[in-house]
C-alpha positions in Angstrom: 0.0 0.0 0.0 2.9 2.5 0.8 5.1 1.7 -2.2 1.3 2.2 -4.3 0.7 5.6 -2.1 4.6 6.8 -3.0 5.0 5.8 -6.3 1.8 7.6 -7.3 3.0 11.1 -5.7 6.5 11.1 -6.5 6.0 11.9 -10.5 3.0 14.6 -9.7 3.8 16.0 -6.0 5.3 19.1 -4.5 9.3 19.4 -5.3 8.4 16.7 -8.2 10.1 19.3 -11.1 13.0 20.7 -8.8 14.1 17.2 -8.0 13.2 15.9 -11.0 16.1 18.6 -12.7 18.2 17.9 -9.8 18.9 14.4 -10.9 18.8 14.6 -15.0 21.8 17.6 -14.0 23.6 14.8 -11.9 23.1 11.8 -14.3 26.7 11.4 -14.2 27.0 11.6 -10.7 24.3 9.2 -9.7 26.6 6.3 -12.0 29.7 7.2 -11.0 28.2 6.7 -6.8 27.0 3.5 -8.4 29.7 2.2 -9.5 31.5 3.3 -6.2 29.0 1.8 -3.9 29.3 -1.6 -5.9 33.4 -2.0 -5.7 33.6 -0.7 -2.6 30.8 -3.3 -1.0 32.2 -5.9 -2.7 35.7 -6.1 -1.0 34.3 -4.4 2.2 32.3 -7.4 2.2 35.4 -9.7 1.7 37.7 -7.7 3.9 35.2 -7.5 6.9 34.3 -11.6 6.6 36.7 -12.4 9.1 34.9 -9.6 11.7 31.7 -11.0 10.5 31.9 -13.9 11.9 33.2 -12.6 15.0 30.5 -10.3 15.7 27.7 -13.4 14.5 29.3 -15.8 17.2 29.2 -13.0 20.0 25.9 -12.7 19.6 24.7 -16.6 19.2 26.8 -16.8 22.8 25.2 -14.2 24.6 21.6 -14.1 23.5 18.9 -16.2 22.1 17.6 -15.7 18.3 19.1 -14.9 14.9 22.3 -13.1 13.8 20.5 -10.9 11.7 17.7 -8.4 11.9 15.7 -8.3 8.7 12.9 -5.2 8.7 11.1 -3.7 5.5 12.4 -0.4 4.7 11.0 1.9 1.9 13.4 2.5 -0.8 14.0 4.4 -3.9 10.5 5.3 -6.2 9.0 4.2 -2.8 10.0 0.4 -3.3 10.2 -2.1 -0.4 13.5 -4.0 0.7 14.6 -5.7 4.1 17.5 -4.2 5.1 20.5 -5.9 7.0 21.5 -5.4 10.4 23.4 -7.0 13.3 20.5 -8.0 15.9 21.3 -5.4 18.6 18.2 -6.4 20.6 16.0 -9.1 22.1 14.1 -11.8 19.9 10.4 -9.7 18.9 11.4 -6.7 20.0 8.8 -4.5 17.9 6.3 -6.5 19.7 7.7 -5.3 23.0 8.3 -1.3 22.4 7.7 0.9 20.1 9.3 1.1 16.1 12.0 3.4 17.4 14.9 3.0 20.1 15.0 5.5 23.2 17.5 6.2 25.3 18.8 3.4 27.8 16.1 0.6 25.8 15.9 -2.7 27.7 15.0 -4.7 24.5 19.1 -4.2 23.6 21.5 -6.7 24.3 25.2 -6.4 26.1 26.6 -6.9 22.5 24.2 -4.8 20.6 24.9 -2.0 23.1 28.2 -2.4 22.1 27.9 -2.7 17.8 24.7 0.5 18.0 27.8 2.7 19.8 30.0 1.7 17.3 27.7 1.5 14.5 29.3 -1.5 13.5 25.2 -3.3 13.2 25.1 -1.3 10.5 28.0 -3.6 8.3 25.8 -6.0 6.8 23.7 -3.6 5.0 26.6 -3.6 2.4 24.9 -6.9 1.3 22.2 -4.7 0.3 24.3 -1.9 -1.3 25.8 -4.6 -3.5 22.3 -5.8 -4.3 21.2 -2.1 -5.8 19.1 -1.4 -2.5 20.8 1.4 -1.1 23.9 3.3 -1.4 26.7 4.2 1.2 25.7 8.0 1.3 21.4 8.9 1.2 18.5 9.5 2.7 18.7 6.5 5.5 15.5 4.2 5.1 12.2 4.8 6.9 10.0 1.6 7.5 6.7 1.9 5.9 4.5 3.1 8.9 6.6 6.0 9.1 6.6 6.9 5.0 2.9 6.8 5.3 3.2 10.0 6.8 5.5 12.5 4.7 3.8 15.1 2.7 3.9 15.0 -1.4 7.1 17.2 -1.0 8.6 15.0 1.8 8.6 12.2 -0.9 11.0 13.4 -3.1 13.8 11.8 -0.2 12.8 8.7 -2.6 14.4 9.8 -5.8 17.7 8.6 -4.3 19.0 5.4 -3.2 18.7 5.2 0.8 22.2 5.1 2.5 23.6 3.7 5.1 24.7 7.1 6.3 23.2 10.7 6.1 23.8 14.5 6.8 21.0 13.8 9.2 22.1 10.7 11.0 25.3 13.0 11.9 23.6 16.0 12.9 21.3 13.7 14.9 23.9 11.4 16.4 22.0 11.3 20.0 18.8 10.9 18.7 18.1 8.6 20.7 19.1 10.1 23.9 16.5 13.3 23.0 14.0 11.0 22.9 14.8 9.1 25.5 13.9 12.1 27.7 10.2 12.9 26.0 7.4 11.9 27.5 6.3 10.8 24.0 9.4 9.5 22.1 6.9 8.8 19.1 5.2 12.1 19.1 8.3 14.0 19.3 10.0 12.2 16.7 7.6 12.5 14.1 6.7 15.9 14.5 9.8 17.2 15.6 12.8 15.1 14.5 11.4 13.4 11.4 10.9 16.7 9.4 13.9 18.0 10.2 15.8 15.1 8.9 13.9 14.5 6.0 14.9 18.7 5.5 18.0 17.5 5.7 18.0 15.1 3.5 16.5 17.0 0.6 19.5 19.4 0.9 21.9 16.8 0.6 19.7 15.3 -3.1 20.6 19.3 -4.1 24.8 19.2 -2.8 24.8 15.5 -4.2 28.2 14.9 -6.0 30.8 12.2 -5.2 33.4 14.0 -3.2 30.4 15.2 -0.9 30.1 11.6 -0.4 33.4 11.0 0.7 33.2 14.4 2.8 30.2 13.2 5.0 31.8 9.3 5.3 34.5 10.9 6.8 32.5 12.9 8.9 30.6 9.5 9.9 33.9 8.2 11.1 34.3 11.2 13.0 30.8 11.3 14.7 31.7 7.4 15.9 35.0 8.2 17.3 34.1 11.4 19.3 
């Protein structure tokens, strides 16, 4: 139903011919981040095997369920795709809590505390930016309940590939440590936080180019290590 909802604004809504020119003017930067995103996931994927398996038999030892968390994100033109992550938290977690993570969360595990800090649960989602699902720099992906409520103009954040990092994922690194002290971590992240970072985002579809790529993966680095 979202993918139906999205695909059906993104061609008519707000933004549609500003974005639209945006990306036929970066045509040649859109293939050469391709063709970046698929060399560089295919040897990170070899070069981080070793610390793959690592990380999967910490988490078999010290908690019960799978090594990987699989959750339906909202991609580019408003198409679906489970994304890849480390399991950082308890066996049916969305079950116990809400769709987001505040502050101290009891549903994470010792070792998940651990790979969130580090962002290192983020790793295997270079499966999917092999497979064409997202990118290493873009708007990161929303699950579905939360795209069914951005505006026709909001929408335009899926023209682009979905990233595994983001101009607002650095800017909000302690997300959730604001919402952790709301009385209403859901309310003030959708009207408060979400808008802001999908603003965000937009700005980075208009700076797009390749070395602004590299620029805000370095900044990443920076944001883990501080």
């Amino acid at each position: 139903m979202t993918e139906d909802l999205v695909a059906g604004t993104l061609s008519a809504g707000q933004g549609a011919d500003e974005f639209g020119e945006i990306l036929r003017r970066k045509k040649a930067t859109l293939f050469f981040k391709r063709a970046f995103d698929i060399v560089a996931s295919f040897f990170g994927l070899i070069i981080l095997f070793l610390p793959f398996l690592c990380i999967a038999l910490a988490i078999k030892l010290t908690s019960r369920g799978p090594v990987f968390f699989r959750q339906v994100r909202v991609g580019r033109n408003g198409k679906e795709f489970r994304i890849f992550k480390f399991r950082t938290m308890v066996t049916d977690a969305e079950k116990k809590g809400l769709q987001i993570t505040v502050g101290q969360d009891k549903r994470v595990t010792f070792v998940g505390k651990i790979l969130r800090k580090t962002k290192m649960d983020e790793l295997p989602q270079l499966i999917n930016v092999f497979a064409g699902q997202m990118s290493f720099v873009g708007p990161r992906p929303e699950v579905p309940h939360y795209v069914g409520m951005y505006s026709e103009y909001q929408r335009n954040v899926l023209r682009v590939r979905p990233g595994i990092t983001e101009l607002a994922s650095i800017v909000y690194r302690d997300e959730n440590e604001v919402l952790g002290q709301s009385e209403d971590p859901e309310k003030t992240y959708i009207e408060e936080i979400m808008p802001k970072k999908i603003e965000l985002n937009l700005q980075y579809i208009r700076k797009m180019s390749f070395w602004y790529d590299i620029k805000l993966i370095f900044q990443t680095f920076a944001a883990i290590l501080r």
